[in-house]
Each structure stands twice: as C-alpha cells, then as structure tokens.
C-alpha positions as CSV (number, residue, x, y, z in Angstrom):
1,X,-10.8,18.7,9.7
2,X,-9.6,15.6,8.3
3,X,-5.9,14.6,8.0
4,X,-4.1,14.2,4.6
5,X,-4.9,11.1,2.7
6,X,-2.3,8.1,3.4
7,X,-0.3,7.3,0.0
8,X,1.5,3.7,-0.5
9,X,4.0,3.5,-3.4
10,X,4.3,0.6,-4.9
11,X,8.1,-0.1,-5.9
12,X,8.9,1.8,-9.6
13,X,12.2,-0.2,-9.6
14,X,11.0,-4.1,-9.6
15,X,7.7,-5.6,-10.5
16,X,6.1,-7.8,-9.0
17,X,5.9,-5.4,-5.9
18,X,4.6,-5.8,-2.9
19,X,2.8,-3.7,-0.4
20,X,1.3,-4.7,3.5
21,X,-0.2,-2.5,5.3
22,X,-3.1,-1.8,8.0
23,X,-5.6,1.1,7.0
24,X,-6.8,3.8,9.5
25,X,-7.4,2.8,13.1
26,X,-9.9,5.0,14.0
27,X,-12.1,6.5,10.6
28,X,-14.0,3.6,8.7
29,X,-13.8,4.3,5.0
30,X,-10.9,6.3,5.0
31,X,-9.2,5.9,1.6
32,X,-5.9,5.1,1.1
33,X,-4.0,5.5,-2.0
34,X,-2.2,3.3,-4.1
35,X,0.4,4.6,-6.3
36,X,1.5,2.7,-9.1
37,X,5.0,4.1,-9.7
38,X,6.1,1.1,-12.4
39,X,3.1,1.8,-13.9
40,X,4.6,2.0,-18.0
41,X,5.2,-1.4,-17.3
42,X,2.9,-3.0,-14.8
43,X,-0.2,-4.8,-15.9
44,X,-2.1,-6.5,-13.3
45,X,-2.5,-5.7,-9.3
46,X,-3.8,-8.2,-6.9
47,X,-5.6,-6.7,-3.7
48,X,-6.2,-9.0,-0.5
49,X,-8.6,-7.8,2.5
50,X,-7.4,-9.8,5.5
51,X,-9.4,-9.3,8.2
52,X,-12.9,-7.7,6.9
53,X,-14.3,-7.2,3.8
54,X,-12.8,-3.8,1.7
55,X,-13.5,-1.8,-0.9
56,X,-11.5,-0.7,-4.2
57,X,-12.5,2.5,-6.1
58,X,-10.7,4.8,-8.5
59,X,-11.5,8.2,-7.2
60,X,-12.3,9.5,-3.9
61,X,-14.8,11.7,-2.2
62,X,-12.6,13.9,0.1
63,X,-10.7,11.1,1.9
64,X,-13.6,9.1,1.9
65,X,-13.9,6.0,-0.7
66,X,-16.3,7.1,-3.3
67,X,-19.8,5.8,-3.4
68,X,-18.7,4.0,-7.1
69,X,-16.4,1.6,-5.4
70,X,-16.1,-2.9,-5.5
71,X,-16.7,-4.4,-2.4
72,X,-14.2,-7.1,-2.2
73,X,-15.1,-10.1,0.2
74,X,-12.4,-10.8,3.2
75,X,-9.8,-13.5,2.4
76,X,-10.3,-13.3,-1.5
77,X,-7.6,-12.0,-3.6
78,X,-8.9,-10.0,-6.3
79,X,-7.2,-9.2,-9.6
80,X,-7.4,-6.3,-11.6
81,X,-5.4,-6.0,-15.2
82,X,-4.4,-2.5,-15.3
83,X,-2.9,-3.1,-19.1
84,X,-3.2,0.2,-21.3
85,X,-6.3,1.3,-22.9
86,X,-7.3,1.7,-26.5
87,X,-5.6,5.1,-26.4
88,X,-2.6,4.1,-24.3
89,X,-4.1,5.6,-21.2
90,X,-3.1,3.5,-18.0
91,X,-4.4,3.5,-14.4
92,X,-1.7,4.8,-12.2
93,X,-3.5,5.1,-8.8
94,X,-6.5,3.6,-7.5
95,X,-7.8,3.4,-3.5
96,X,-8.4,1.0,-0.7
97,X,-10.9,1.2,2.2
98,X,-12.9,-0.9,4.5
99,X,-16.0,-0.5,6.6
100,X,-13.7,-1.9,9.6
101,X,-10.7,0.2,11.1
102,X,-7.5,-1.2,11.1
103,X,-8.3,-3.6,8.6
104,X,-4.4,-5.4,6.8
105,X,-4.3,-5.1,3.2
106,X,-1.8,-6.9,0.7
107,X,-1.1,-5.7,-2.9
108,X,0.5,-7.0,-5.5
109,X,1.7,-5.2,-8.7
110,X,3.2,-7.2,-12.0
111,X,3.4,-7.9,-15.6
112,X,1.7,-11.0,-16.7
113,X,-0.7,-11.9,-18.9
C-alpha cells in the first residue's frame, strides 16, 4: 500500500512564490503535487531539477508520474506559461518526479509575460 501523495502549495497570497523541496527518499517516480493556489492570477512557473534529471506531467498514475510526462535535464530551469486558455480554463496543479530519490526541486510561480 502506498502512502498519500505529497502536495506543495505554492503561496495564494504573493506571486512570484517560491517552493524548495526534496522528493521522496526511498520510491523513484513518486509524484509530487504542485498546487497552484494564486492560480487566477499566475501565469508562468519555472521548475529547476538540482541534483538529477526530473520529470513534469499533468496527471498521475496512482502516485506514480504518468507515462505522458517532460523529462527535464538536471541544472536547467524550465518554464512553463500557465496563462488561461481559449475558454479561460487554467492549469491549477501539475506534478514533479525524478528517476533518483531525494532528488531538490525549486519552483517558481509568477505573472509575466
């Protein structure tokens, strides 16, 4: 039986935000939610794999990181615009994993062009 999925909130009150964290220690491709809680008004997020190469996916399979997922190379941040839609729909969570426990992730969330 696997344990519940972590979550990270990313701040609702100030953009840009800013989240740090390691993901799971011991279960390779784990996911890990992000939730964008400012996400009316956020329009770009920035994901940074420190120490291994990770992967970025909008939907799981159980707590796993689905198969349709980015591999993002160590080292490189990656942006992703998150602006609405052609019918105002928004992304409000998307997930993180790696291939390597314990592997530090930065995020950023803001508006910007």
């Amino acid at each position: 039986r696997s344990m519940a999925m972590t979550e990270v909130n990313l701040s609702d009150n100030t953009l840009p935000s800013i989240a740090r964290f390691t993901l799971d220690g011991s279960t390779a491709n784990k996911a890990h939610q992000i939730n964008l809680r400012a996400a009316d008004s956020a329009t770009k997020v920035t994901v940074r794999f420190d120490d291994a190469d990770g992967k970025i996916a909008f939907e799981t399979s159980g707590d796993s990181i689905h198969a349709n997922h980015i591999v993002i190379t160590k080292d490189s941040p990656t942006e992703i615009s998150i602006a609405p839609g052609p019918h105002g729909n928004r992304v409000s969570k998307f997930y993180v994993a790696s291939a390597t426990t314990g592997t530090a992730v930065s995020i950023v969330c803001e508006c910007g062009p």
